[in-house]
C-alpha positions as CSV (number, residue, x, y, z in Angstrom):
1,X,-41.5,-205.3,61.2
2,X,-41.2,-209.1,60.3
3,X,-42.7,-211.1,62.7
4,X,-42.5,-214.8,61.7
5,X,-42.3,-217.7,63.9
6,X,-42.7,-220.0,61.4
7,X,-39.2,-221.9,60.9
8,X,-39.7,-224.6,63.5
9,X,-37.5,-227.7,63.4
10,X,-40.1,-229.2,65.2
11,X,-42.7,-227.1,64.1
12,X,-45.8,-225.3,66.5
13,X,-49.1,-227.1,64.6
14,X,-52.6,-227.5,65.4
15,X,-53.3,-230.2,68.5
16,X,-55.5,-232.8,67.2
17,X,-58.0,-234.7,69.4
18,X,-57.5,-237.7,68.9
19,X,-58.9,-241.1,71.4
20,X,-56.1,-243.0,72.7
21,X,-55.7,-245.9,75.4
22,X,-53.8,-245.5,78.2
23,X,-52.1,-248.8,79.6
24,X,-51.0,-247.2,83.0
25,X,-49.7,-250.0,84.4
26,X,-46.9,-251.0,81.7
27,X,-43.6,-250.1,82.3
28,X,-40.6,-249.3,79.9
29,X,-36.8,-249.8,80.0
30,X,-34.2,-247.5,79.7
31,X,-33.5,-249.0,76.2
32,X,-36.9,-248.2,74.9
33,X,-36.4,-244.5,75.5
34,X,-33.2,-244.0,73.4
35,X,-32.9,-242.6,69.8
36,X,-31.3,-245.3,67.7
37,X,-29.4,-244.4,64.3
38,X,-29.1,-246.6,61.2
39,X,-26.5,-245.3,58.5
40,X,-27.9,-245.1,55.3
41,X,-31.5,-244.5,57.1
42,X,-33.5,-241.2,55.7
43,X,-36.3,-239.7,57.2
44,X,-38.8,-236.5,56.9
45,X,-40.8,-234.3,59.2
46,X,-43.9,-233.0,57.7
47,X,-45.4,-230.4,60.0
48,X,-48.5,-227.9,60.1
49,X,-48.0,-224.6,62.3
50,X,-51.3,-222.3,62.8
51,X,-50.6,-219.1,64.2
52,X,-51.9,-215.7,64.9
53,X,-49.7,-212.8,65.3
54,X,-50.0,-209.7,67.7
55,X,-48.7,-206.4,67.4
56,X,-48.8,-204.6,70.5
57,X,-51.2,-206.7,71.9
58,X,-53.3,-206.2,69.1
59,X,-54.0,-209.1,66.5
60,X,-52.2,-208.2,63.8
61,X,-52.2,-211.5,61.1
62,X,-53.0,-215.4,60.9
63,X,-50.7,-217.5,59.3
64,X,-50.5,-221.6,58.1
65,X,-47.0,-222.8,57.9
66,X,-45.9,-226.0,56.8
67,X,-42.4,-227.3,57.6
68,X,-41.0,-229.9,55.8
69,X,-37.6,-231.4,57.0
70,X,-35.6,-233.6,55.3
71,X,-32.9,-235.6,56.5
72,X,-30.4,-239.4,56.3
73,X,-28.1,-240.5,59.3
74,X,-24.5,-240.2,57.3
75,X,-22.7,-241.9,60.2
76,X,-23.0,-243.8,63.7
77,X,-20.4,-243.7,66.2
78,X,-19.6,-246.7,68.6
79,X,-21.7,-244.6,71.7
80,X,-24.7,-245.0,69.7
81,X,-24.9,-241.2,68.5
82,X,-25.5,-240.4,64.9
83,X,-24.7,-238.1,62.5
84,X,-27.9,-236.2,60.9
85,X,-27.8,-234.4,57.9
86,X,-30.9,-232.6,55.5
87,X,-32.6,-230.0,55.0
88,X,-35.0,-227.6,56.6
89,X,-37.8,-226.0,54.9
90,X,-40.1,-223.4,56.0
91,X,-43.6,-222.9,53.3
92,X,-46.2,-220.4,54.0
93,X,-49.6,-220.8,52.4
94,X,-51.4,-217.6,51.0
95,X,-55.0,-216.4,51.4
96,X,-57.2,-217.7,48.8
97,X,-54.5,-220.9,47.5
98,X,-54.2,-224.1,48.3
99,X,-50.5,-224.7,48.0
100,X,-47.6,-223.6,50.1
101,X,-44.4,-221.5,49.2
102,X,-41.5,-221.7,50.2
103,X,-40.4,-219.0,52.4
104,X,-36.6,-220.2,53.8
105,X,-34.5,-223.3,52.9
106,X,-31.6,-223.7,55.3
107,X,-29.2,-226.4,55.4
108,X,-28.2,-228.6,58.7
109,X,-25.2,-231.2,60.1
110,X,-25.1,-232.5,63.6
111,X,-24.7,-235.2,66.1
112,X,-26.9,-236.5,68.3
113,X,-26.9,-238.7,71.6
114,X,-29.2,-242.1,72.3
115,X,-30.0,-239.1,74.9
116,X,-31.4,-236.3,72.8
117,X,-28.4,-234.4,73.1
118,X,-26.9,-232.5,70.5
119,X,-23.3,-231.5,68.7
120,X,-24.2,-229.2,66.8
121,X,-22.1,-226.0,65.2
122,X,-22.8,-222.5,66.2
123,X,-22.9,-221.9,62.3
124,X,-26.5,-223.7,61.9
125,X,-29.5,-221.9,62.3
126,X,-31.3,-225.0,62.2
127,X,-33.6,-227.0,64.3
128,X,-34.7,-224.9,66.5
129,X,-35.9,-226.7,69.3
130,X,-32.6,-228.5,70.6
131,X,-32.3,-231.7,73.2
132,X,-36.2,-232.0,73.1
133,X,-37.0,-234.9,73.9
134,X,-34.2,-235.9,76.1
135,X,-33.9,-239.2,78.4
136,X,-32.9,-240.2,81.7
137,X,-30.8,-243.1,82.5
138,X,-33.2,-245.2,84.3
139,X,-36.2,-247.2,83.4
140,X,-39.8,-245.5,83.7
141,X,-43.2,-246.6,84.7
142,X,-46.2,-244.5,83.8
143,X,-46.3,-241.2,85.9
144,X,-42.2,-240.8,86.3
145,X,-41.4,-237.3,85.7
146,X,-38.1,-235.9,84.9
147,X,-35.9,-232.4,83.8
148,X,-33.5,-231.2,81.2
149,X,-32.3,-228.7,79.7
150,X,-32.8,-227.7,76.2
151,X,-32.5,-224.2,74.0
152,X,-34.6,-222.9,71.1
153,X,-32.3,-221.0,68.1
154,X,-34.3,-218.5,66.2
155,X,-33.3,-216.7,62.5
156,X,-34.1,-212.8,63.3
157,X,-32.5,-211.7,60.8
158,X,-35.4,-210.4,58.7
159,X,-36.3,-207.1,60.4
160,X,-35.2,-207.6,63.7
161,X,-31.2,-207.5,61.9
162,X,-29.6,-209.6,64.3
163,X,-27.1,-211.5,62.5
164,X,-26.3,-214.6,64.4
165,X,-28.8,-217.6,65.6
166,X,-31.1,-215.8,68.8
167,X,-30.7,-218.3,71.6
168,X,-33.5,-218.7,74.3
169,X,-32.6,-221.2,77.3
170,X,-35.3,-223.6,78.3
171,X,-36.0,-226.4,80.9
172,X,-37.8,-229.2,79.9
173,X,-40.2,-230.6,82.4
174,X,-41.7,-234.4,81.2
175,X,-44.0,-236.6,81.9
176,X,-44.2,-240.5,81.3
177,X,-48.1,-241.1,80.6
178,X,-47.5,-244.4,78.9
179,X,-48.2,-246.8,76.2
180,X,-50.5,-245.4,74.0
181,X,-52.5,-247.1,70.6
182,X,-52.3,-244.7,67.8
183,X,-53.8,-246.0,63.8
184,X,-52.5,-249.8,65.0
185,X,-49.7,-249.2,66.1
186,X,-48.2,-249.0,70.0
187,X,-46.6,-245.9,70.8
188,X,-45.5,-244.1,74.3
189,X,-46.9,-240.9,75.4
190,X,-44.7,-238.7,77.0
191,X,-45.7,-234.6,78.1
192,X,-43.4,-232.1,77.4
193,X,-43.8,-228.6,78.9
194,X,-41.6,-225.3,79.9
195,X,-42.4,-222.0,80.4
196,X,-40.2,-219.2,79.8
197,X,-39.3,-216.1,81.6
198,X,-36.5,-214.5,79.8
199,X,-34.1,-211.0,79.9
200,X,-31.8,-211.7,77.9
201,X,-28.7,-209.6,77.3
202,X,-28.2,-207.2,73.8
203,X,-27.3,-208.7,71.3
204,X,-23.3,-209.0,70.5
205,X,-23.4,-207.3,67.0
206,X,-25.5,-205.1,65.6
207,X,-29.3,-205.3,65.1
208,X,-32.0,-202.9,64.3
209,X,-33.7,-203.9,67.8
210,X,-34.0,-206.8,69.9
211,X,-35.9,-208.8,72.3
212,X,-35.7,-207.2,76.2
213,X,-37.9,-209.8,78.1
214,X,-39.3,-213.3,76.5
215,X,-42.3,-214.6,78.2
216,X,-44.5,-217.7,77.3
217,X,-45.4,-221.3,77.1
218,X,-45.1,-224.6,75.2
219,X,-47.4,-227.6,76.0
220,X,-46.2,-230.4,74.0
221,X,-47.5,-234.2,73.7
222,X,-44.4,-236.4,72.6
223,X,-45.4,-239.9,70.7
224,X,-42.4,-241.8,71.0
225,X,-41.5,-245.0,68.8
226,X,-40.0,-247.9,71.0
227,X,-39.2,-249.9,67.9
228,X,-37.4,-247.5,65.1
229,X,-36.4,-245.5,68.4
230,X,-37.3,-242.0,67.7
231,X,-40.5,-239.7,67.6
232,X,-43.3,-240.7,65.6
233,X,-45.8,-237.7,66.3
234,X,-45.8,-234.5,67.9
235,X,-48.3,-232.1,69.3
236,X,-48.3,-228.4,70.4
237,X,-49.6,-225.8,72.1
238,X,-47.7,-222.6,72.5
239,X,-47.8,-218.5,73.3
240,X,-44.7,-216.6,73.3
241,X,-44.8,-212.6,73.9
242,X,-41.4,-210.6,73.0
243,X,-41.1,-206.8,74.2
244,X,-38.1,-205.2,72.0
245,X,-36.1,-202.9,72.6
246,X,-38.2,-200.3,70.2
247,X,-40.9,-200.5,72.6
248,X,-43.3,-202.7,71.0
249,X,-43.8,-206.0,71.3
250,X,-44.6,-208.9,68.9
251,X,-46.7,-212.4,70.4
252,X,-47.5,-215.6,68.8
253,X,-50.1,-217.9,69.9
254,X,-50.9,-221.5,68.0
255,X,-50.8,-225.2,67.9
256,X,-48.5,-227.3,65.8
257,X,-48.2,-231.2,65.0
258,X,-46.3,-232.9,62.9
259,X,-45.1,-236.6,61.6
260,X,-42.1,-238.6,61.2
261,X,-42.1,-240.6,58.1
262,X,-39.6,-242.9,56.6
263,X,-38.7,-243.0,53.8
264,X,-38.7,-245.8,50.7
265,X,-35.7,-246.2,48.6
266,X,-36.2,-244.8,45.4
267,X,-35.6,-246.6,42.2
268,X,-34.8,-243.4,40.1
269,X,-33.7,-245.2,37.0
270,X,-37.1,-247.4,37.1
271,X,-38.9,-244.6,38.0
272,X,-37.3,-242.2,35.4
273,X,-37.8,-244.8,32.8
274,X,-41.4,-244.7,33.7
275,X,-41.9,-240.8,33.7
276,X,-40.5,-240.6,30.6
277,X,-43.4,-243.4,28.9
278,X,-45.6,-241.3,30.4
279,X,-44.5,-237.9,29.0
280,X,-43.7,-239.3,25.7
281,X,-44.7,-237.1,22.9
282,X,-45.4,-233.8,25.0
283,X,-43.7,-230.9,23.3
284,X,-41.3,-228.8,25.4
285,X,-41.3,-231.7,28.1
286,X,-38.1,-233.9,29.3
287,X,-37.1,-235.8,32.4
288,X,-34.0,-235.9,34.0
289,X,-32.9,-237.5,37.5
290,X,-30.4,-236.8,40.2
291,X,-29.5,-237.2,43.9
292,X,-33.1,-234.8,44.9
293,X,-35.2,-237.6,43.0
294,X,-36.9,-237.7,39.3
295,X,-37.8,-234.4,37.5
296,X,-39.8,-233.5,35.2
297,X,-39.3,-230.0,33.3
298,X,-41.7,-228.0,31.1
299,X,-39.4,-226.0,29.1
300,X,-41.0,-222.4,27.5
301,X,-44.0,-223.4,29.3
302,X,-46.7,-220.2,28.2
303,X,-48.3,-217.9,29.8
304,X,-50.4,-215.2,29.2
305,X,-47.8,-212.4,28.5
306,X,-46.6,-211.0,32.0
307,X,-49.0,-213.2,34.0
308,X,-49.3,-216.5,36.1
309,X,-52.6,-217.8,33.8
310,X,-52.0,-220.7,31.5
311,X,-52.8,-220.9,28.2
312,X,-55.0,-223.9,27.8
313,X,-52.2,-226.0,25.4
314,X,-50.3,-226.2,28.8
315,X,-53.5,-227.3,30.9
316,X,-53.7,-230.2,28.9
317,X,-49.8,-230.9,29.7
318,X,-50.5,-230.6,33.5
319,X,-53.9,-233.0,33.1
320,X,-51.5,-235.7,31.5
321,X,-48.6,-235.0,34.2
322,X,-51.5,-235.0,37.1
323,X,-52.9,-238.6,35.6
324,X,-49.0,-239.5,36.1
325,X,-48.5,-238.3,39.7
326,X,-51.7,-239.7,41.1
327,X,-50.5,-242.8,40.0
328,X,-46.8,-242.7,41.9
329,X,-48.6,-241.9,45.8
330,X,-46.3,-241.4,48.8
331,X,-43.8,-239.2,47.7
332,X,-43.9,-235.1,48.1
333,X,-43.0,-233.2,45.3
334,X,-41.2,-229.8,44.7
335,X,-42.7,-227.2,42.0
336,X,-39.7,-224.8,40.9
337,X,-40.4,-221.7,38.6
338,X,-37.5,-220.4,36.7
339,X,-37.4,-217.2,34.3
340,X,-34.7,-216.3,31.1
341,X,-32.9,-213.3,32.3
342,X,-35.2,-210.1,31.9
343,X,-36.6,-207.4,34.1
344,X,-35.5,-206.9,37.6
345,X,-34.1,-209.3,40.2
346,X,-37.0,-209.0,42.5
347,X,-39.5,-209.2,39.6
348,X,-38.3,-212.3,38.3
349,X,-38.3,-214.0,41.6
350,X,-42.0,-213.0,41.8
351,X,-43.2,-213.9,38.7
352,X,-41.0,-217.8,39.2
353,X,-43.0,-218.4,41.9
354,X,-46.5,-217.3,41.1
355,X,-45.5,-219.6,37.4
356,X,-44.8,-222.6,39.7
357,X,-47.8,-222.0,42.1
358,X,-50.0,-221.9,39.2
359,X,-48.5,-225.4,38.1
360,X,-49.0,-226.7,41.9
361,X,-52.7,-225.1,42.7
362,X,-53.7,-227.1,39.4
363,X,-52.1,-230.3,40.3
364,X,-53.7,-229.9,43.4
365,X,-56.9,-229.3,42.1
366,X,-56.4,-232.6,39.5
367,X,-56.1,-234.7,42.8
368,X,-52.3,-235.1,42.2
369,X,-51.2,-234.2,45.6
370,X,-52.4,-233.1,48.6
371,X,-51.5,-229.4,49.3
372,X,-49.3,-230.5,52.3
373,X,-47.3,-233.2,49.7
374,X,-46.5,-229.9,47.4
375,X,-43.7,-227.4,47.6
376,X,-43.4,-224.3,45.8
377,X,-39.8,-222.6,44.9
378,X,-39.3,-219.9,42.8
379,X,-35.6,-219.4,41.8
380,X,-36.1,-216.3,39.0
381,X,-32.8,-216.4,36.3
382,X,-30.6,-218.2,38.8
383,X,-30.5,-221.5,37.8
384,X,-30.0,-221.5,34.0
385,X,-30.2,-224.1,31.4
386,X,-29.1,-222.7,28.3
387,X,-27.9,-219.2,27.5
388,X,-29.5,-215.9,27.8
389,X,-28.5,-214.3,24.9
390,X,-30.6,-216.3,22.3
391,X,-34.4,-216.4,22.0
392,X,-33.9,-219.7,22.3
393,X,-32.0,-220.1,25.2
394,X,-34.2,-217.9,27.0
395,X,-37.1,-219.8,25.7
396,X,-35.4,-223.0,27.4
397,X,-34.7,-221.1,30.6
398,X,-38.6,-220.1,31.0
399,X,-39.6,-223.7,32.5
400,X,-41.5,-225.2,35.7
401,X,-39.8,-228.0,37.6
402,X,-41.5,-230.7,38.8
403,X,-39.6,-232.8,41.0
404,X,-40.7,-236.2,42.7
405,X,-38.6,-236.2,45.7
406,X,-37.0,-239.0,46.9
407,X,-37.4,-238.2,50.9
């Protein structure tokens, strides 16, 4: 059984302790408290989730998820709501590495309010924590407290089989603490909490078994941003137990946080121009550029024969690219393994990403990135460059990715 709570839209990461002042007696408008959309604007969520896992009350597995959500405002309507649109990507990190893989990649489209509410489609699994934060109309001093209602949409469709998005009700219960100094700046702490108590009803299709009572927790800290008008940090503390329908039960205890970052426009032809200086002369090397940002591909990058171990011509490749990366800070980056068409399906996945984490753990280790500024993708003989049917081609088609991401 696959027990994962790991693709959070606002993810469940470790709660920092961190000294703030309080300025109890300040009070803020109603205007303060309202999510304001820009068209054109693009933003990412970075987030850490650490989590253990019980199996019938019994601890079962620890995991360390990192979320990284990217997404632009494509449109503002005369209310004030925008239209968000990006992508949601869930990364695990394995015992004994430093980088993180990703697990899921799901794409999402929705409105939402000045309030917090969404529009969203029944189609999208993604985010999963809906309306949180959301406003009243009405100005608040430090201590107000208010209710809404929000909902939390979970993907069970590994092992549980339950095909559509797995809705759990919630009410909201906040707090208004006030203004609070965070690294300079002046942000407004707000608490966030709601237990839940929940039988909810078989599910409409199919499924292999489901959730017959849903009981736990969520203790949240909300840093809200008066001037861009949106969430700057989050913090979490959460427990969740589910009892299935099989007779066994699955619970997840943690902490999450997680940061709101905005991003630069990126010059990619600039950039791309000065990627390829760099790179000039490296065999098997080339740069291209695109909507995702600027990438740079090793082409028949080698291997020791059915392994993830680079021979040491390619080390010195990855040294040179490192030198290049630690010299372009602030932007995450995406390592893709691809494979020519040979084996099986699932083996070729397997070995794309272990190639591509091999790439990342050493950028890593060269001081390139941080492991949370790296993602791992493995996409095995699906995304071809040349042909298959020539040593050549396949030579072509045996490449890492490495893509400087433009939010």
């Amino acid at each position: 059984m696959k027990a994962n709570r790991a693709a959070y839209a606002r993810s469940r990461l470790a709660t920092l302790v961190l000294a703030v002042a309080v300025l109890a007696s300040v009070g803020a408008s109603a205007d303060e408290f309202r999510h304001v959309f820009v068209k054109g604007d693009k933003f990412r969520v970075l987030s850490r989730v650490d989590e253990d896992v019980y199996l019938d009350r019994r601890y079962s597995h620890s995991a360390e998820i990192l979320n990284r959500i990217a997404f632009s405002v494509e449109d503002v309507r005369a209310d004030g709501s925008g239209l968000l649109a990006g992508t949601f990507d869930t990364s695990v990190r394995y015992e004994g590495g430093a980088s993180y893989v990703r697990e899921q990649s799901y794409e999402s489209r929705y409105w939402q309010s000045p309030e917090g509410r969404y529009d969203i489609a029944d189609t999208y699994w993604m985010p999963v924590v809906r309306h949180v934060p959301t406003f009243p109309a009405r100005d608040l001093k430090p201590g107000d407290t208010w209710t809404a209602p929000g909902e939390e949409r979970h993907d069970l469709r590994d092992g549980f089989g339950i095909a559509e998005p797995y809705v759990i009700p919630i009410d909201v219960r906040y707090r208004y603490v006030g203004p609070v100094t965070r690294d300079g700046r002046q942000l407004m702490l707000i608490e966030a909490s709601y237990t839940v108590f929940y039988r909810p009803e078989p599910p409409r299709g199919p499924a292999n078994f489901y959730p017959v009572q849903i009981a736990g927790y969520s203790d949240q800290l909300l840093y809200w941003d008066p001037e861009r008008g949106g969430l700057a940090e989050y913090e979490e503390d959460f427990k969740f137990v589910f009892d299935l329908s099989n007779g066994r039960s699955v619970e997840y205890r943690g902490a999450a946080s997680a940061k709101v970052i905005e991003a630069e426009l990126m010059d990619r032809a600039t950039l791309a121009q000065r990627v390829e200086e760099a790179v000039d002369g490296l065999d098997g090397v080339s740069v291209q550029s695109d909507e995702l940002g600027v990438t740079i591909s090793l082409e028949d990058i080698q291997f020791e024969a059915d392994s993830a171990r680079l021979l040491p011509s390619e080390r010195q490749k990855i040294e040179r690219i490192a030198e290049l990366l630690a010299g372009i800070p602030g932007r995450d980056i995406l390592v893709a393994g691809h494979t020519a068409l040979a084996g099986t399906a699932e083996g070729r996945l397997q070995l794309s990403v272990e190639r591509a984490r091999a790439v990342a753990e050493l950028l890593i280790a060269l001081g390139a990135r941080t492991p949370e500024e790296v993602t791992v993708a493995g996409y095995g003989a699906d995304r071809p460059v040349a042909s298959n049917t020539t040593e050549a081609g396949r030579s072509r088609n045996r490449r890492v990715e490495i893509t400087i991401l433009e939010n």
